[in-house]
GUTI-690583 format. One record per residue (C-alpha): x, y, z; residue in one letter. Coordinates in pm, whole numbers, plus 50000, padded with zeros to 5 digits. Each point is the difference from the previous one (the first is absolute). Layout:
# residues N
XYZa
...
# end
This chain:
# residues 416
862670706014272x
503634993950055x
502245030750113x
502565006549695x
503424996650020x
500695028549749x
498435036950043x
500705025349780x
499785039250053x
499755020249631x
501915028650133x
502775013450284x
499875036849924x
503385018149948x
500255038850055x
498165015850309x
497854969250094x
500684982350293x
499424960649966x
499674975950274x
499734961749908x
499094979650218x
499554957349955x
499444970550227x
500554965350037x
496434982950052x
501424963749922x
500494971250242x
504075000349990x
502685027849964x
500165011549654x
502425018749789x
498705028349847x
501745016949695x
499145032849875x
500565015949642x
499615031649877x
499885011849580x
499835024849815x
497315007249705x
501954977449758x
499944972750310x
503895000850000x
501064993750435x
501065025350108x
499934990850391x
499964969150210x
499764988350394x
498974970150175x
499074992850348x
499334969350224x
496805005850194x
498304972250272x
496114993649974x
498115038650017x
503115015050041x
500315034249796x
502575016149739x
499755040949947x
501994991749633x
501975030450025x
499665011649620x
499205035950057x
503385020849868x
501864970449851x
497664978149790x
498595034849809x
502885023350000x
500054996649633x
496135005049944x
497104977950066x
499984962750063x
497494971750057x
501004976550267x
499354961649997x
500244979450310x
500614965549986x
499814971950306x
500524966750067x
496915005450257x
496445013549972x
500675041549995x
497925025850004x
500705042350026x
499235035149964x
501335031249864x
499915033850100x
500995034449795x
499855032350178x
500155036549889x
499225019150281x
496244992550080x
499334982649675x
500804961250017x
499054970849816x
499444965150088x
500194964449860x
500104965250102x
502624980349826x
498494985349654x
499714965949858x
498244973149823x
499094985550309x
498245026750162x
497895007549668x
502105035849987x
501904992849713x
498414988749671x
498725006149577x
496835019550058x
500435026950255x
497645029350124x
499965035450145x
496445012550164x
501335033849949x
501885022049797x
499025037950002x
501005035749792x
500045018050361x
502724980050124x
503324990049884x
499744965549938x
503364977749924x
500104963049946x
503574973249934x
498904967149872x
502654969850072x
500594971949805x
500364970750206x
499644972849734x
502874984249759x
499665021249674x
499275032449905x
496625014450118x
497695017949768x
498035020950170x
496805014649931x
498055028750186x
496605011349948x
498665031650188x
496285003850016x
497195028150119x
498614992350340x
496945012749952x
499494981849610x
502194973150008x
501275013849671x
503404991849881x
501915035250032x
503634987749936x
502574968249916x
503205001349990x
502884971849964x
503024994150167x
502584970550085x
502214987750246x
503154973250002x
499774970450221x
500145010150324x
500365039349917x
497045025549993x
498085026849823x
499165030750142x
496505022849909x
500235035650170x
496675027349988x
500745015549624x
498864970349860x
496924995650187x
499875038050157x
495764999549835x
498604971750110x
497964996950312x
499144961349993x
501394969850016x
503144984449859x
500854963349841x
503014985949955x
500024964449787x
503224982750021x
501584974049746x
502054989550369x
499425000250315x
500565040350173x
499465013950323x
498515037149971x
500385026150243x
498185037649997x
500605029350130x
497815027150035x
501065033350160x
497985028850101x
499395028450268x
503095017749786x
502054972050099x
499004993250351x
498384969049991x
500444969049791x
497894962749911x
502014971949879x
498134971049876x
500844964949837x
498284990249695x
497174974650087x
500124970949793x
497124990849807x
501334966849838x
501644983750315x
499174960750147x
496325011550066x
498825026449743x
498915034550052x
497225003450322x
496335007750028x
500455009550341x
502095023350185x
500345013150369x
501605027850179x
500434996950363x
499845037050103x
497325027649898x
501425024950222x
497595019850228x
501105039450171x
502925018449845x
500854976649752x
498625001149592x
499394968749864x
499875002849577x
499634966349881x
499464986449628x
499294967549820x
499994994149621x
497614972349806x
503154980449783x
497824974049855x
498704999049703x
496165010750020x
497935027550163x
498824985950372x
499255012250313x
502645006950299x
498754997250375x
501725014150294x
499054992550402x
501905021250276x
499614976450308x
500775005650384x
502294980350223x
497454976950045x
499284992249653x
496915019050014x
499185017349635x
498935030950093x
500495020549618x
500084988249652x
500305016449637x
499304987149662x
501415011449676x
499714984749626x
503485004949822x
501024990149614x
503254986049939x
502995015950162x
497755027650137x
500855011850373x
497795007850311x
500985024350251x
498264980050323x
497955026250167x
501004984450385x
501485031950163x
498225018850202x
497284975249928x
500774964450097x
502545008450277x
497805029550235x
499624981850263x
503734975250013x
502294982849762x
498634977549810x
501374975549729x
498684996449624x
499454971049786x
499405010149624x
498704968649745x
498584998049700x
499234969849710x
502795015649849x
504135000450053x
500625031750220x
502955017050123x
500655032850268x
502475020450159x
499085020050304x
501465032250201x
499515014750296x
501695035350082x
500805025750278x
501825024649917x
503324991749855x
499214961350161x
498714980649739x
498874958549996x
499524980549665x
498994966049957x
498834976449689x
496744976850039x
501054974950165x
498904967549846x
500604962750072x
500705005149605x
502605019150055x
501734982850250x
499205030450294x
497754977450191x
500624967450192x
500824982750386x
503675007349992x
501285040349913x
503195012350106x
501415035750074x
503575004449899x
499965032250252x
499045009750327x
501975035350151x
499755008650360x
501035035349921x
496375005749789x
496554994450031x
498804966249887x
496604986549953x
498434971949843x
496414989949914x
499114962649882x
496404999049799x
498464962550064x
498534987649609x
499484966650108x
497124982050097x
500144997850358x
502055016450314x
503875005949953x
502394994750263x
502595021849921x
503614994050182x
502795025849949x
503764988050070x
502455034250027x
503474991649944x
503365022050072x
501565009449658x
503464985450062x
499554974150242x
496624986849864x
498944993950386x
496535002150077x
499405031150135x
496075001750018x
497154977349954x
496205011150015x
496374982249873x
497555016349921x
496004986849758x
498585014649786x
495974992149863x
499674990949632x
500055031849774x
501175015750357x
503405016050055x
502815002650326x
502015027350040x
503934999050142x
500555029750159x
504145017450046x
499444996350394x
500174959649942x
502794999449793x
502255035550060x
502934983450160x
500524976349687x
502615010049748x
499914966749759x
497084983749790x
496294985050040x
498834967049905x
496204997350060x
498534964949962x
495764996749949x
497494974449986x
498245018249756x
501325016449674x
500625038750084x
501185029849848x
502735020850230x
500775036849989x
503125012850136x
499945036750034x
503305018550161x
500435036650082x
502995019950087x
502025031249931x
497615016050241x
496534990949781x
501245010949702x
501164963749847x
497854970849968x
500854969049878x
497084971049895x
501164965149914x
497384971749934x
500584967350211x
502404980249796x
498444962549936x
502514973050056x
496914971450048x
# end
């Protein structure tokens, strides 16, 4: 799939949160890269551009002037292929997006959250990125029933945004649809540990270039101090049965679980402490059925979250890039093989404002098998990751810092 040359982020945060934006060039030529930031009503309200060479970086410095004024969305537009990443800190809470779009199956009609729940205070802003108003529909269903539990309506103006915080959906412990009459991007928040950690996830798109999956994969299954919880939810239309396989760096299977789920009904995958005593593994989940899943691992105020990754969904393929690489944290990255034969995996490290090659390192990994970057190959690299494969893989970035109680996860961003 072609990288986009418009990304959109739903929200810059005013107030006490801290945003960092960050967006690359990942064309063939010098581009000229615009940024715009509006308000709810999608009046500008804040403008920059930049010239950047091939890989070259831009920190869009919106934090403080774009949202003095109260929260903004922020579209970037290019000449180039672009791609980026947003930040928003709160002390050890962050969240974490890729830039959205079309391209990248992130921004679409028919959008889906693995998890909303009553324990937590859940908070999502829907943008409209199409060319009339957006009607927006959200239905909120039981995990454990699949029962509808709430709807509720909203709309947004062409290029502004809607905004759901926890009153409205403060009982449900489930799942959460949002059906668009344009195309939106969908960001969640979920905060918890009274307020020290957050999860920010985009809406997966069910109704992209592909249709919704039947099989997912996570790279990681964490084994020692870290808690894997990991769920998937049965979004077709009849009752069937889901199968998940935890597999070794090999490829080797070495624990599997079955479970029959009706429409919209969730599974809490039973792999911690189970699947992952004796290493990390990876998991594949499939079913006859269209299946989606979100995934977190946690240590103490540290906490990872990824979707299912899906060639679907546009989070698997032989081309991902990594907007961010920070020599001042602890980065490390795991690509999960789902082809058919070995992958030869290269990984080009550039320098964020001179877009030199810094570092280059190879590594294979067997079919259904995984390799694992560690932070001593890559620590003196302050810049971004390409990683090019001969096999269609699925790439975890996972970065720690404000001394292990921060963690940032980013999926491998697919640009082929």
């Amino acid at each position: 799939m072609p990288a986009p040359t418009k990304v959109y982020f739903a929200q810059i945060a005013a107030g006490k949160w801290a945003d960092w934006v960050e967006v690359v060039n990942v064309g063939k030529q010098q581009a000229r890269i615009t940024a715009i930031a509006r308000d709810q009503n999608a009046n500008a309200v804040w403008s920059a551009e930049k010239t950047l060479i091939p890989f070259q970086c831009w920190v869009v410095p919106v934090e403080g002037t774009a949202d003095r004024r109260g929260d903004v969305s922020l579209e970037i537009m290019s000449d180039q292929p672009v791609v980026g990443e947003r930040h928003c800190h709160l002390g050890t809470q962050v969240l974490d997006f890729p830039g959205a779009a079309v391209e990248m199956d992130t921004a679409g009609t028919r959008l889906f959250f693995s998890e909303v729940a009553s324990y937590i205070g859940d908070w999502l802003r829907f943008l409209n990125v199409g060319e009339t108003d957006a009607v927006i529909n959200i239905v909120a269903r039981d995990r454990n029933t699949g029962r509808v539990v709430k709807q509720l309506s909203g709309r947004a103006r062409p290029n502004g945004f809607w905004t759901m915080d926890d009153r409205q959906i403060r009982q449900v412990t489930g799942t959460l649809e949002a059906i668009s009459t344009q195309p939106i991007v969908g960001e969640r928040h979920s905060h918890y540990q009274g307020g020290k950690t957050a999860i920010g996830q985009l809406g997966q798109v069910l109704e992209g270039r592909m249709g919704p999956p039947t099989r997912i994969y996570f790279a990681q299954v964490a084994m020692g101090g870290w808690f894997d919880w990991i769920i998937v939810a049965n979004i077709g239309k009849k009752r069937d049965k889901l199968t998940a396989i935890a597999r070794d760096v090999n490829g080797r299977t070495i624990w599997t679980g079955e479970k029959e789920l009706n429409p919209y009904q969730c599974w809490v995958v039973p792999a911690d402490g189970v699947a992952d005593k004796k290493g990390d593994v990876s998991l594949e989940v499939r079913s006859p059925e269209p299946i989606v899943g979100e995934r977190h691992c946690h240590s103490g105020s540290q906490v990872l979250s990824f979707p299912g990754a899906a060639v679907e969904l546009g989070s698997v393929g032989t081309r991902l890039f990594y907007p961010e690489l920070y020599s001042g944290a602890y980065d490390w990255l795991r690509f999960l093989n789902v082809g058919n034969a070995d992958a030869l995996i290269t990984v080009v490290a550039r320098d964020r404002n001179t877009a030199r090659v810094l570092k280059q390192i190879s590594g294979r990994a067997r079919p259904n098998g995984f390799w694992t970057v560690s932070d001593n190959q890559i620590k003196s690299v302050t810049g971004t990751m390409e990683v090019i494969s001969t096999q269609p893989i699925v790439g975890e970035r996972h970065m720690h810092y404000q001394g292990g109680k921060t963690a940032i996860s980013q999926l491998g961003q697919v640009i082929e």
